[in-house]
N, C-alpha and C positions, 0 to 999 in steps of 0.2 A: 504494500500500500504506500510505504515511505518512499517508494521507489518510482511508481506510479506518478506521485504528487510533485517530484522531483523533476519529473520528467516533462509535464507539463508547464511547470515553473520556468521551467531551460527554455521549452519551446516557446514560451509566451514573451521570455526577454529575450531571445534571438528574432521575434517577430517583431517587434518593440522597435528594436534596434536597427532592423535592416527598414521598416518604414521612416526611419528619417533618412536615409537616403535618394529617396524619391524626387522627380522633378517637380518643384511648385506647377502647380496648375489651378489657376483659378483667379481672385481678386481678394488681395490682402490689404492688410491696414500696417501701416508703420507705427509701432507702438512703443518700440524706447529703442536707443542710440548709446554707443558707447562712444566716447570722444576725451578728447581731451580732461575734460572734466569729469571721467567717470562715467555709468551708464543712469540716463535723465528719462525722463517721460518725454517723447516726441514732441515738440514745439509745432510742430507741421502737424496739418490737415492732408495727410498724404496717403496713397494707396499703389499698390502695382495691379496692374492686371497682366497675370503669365497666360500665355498661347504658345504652342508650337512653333510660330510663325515671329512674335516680337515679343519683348515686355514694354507696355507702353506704362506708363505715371502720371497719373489724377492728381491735381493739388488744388484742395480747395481755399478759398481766398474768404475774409470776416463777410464782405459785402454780397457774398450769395451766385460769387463768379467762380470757375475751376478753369485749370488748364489741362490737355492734354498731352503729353507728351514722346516723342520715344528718345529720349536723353539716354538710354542705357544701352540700345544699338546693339541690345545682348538678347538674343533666348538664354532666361536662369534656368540652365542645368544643375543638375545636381557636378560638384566641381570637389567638394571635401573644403578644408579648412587651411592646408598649405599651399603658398603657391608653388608652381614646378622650379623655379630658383631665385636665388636674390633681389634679381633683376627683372623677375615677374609681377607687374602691377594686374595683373588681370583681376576683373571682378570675382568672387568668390563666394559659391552657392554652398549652404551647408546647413545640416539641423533640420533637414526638409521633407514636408510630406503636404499635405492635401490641408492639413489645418495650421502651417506654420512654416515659416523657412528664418534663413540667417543670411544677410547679403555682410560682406566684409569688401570694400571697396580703400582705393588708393587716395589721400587726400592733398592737393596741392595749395588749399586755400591757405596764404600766408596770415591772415588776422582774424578769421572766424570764431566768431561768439563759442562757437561750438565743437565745429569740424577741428581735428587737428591737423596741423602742417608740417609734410613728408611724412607720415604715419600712416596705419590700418585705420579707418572708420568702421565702428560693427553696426548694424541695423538689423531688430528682428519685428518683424509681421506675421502677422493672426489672420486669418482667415472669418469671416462670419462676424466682422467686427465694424459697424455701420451708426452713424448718426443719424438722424431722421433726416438731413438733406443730404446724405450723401448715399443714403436708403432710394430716395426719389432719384437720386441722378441714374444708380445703378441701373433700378428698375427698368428708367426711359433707357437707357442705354443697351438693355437686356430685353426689349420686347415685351417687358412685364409691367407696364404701369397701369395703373389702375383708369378703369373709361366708368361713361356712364351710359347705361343704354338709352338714358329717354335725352339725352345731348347728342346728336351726330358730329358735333366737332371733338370730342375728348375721342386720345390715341394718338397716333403718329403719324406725320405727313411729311413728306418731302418738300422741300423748297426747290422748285422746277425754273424759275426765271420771273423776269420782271417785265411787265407792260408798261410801257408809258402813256396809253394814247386808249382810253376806253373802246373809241372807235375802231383799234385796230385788234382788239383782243381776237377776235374770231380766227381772224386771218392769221393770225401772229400764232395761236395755240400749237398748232398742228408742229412749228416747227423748234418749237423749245425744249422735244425730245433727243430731238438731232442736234441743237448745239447746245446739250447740257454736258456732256464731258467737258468742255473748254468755259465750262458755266463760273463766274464766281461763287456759286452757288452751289456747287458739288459736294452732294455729304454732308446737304445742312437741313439740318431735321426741326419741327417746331412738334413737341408732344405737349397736348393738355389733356390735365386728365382733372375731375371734380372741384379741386382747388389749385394745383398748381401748375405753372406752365413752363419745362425745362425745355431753352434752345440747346441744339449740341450741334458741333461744328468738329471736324479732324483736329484743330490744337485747342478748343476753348468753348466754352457754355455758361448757363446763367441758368438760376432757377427763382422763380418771382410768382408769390400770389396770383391767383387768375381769379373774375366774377364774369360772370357772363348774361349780355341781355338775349336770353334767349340765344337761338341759334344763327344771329343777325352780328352779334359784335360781341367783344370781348374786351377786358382792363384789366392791364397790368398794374395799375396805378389810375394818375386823374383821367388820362386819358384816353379813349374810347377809341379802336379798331374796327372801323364796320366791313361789313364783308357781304359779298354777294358767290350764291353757290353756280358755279357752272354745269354740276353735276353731281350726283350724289358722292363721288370720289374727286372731286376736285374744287378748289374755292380759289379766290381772289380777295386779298388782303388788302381796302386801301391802306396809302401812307399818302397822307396829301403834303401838296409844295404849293411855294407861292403861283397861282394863276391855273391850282387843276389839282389833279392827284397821278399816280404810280399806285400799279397796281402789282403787288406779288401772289405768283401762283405759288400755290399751294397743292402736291395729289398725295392722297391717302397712301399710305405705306399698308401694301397688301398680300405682298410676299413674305416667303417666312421668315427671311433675313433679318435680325436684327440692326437696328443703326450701329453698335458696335461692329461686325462684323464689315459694316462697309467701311468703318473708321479707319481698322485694322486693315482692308485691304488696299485705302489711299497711302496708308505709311509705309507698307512692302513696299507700293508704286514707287512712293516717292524715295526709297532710301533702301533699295535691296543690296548694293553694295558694303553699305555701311553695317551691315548685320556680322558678325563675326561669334 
């Protein structure tokens, strides 16, 4: 029986131990830093999201703004805890499984509050670790935010291009399929959903109160967005100027793809070289 109990005890901490070897996968929280100073509670509103493909970094800002980033130009593999020689600054994955990893990265900042200079920086992240607005960003970002059924604008829509001319909308529509790759507009999502409204864009977003008159207009604040529907999956957003208005289109996001996913695919686009 001792032997039995033994043996399962062995097999449970050699199972233990080979799960933090694993590759992070998923969307973690930076929750304390070793630096100079010792290890502190993160001063940062930060997150990594790992893929196969990149790790991109969330930082949320006091005023209700995030940025996106791919700063780290690294998939975090699992890497161990030494580097391969003296001379090795590479980034360094370790402590890692599905609920937590350990980034150890190379610091050159000469006067950082925090960071130290020429030394290791440790960083470890939790996984399932969320604020209530960085819960809504997730969610918009993941295809998961919450709609309402008896509101046909809450969910996610793409920003497809911009009108200037009412009169020319008609005409105009048809061909803002075809030059939205070259679009300033590429990959820029507006989700509302019952109370809140997060833009998300490939480096940066916002998340802001939403009330809605009906399914005519929307307020972020004092002032009123009116809108006219072209179609049950598509709308026009004014933004009036002096002597008229601009109109942004708007179509329902109805594929299964989440906005992350297309975020994730503008950044391979834009910086496949740089992935190492």
């Amino acid at each position: 029986m001792k032997k039995t109990v033994f043996t399962l005890l062995f097999a449970t901490f050699c199972l233990g131990a080979a799960a933090q070897t694993e590759n992070p996968r998923g969307i973690y929280r930076l929750m304390t830093l070793i630096g100079k100073n010792g290890e502190v509670n993160s001063p940062f509103h930060q997150y990594k999201v790992c893929t196969d493909s990149l790790t991109l970094q969330v930082v949320f800002q006091r005023n209700g703004s995030f940025r996106i980033v791919n700063n780290d130009r690294k998939v975090f593999n699992y890497t161990g805890d030494k580097p391969k020689s003296e001379d090795d600054k590479s980034i360094l994955i370790y402590d890692s499984n599905a609920d937590h990893f350990t980034e150890k990265w190379w610091s050159e900042f000469p006067n950082h509050i925090i960071f130290p200079h020429n030394d290791w920086c440790v960083e470890k992240y939790k996984a399932g670790e969320y604020t209530p607005e960085s819960r809504i960003v997730f969610d918009a970002l993941n295809g998961k935010a919450e709609v309402d059924a008896k509101n046909p604008l809450t969910g996610t829509w793409r920003v497809i291009g911009l009108v200037d001319d009412w009169r020319e909308i008609k005409k105009v529509l048809p061909t803002l399929h075809e030059k939205y790759p070259y679009s300033k507009y590429l990959n820029t999502f507006f989700v509302f959903t019952p109370r809140n409204f997060v833009l998300l864009n490939t480096s940066f977003g916002t998340v802001s109160g939403v009330t809605y008159d009906g399914k005519k207009a929307y307020s972020l604040g004092k002032g009123k967005d009116q809108i006219k529907w072209l179609t049950k999956d598509r709308i026009a957003v004014e933004e009036p100027k002096e002597g008229g208005s601009d109109w942004l289109i708007l179509e329902r996001s109805t594929d299964s793809q989440p906005p992350l996913s297309y975020i994730i695919s503008h950044h391979i686009q834009v910086g496949p070289r740089a992935l190492r």
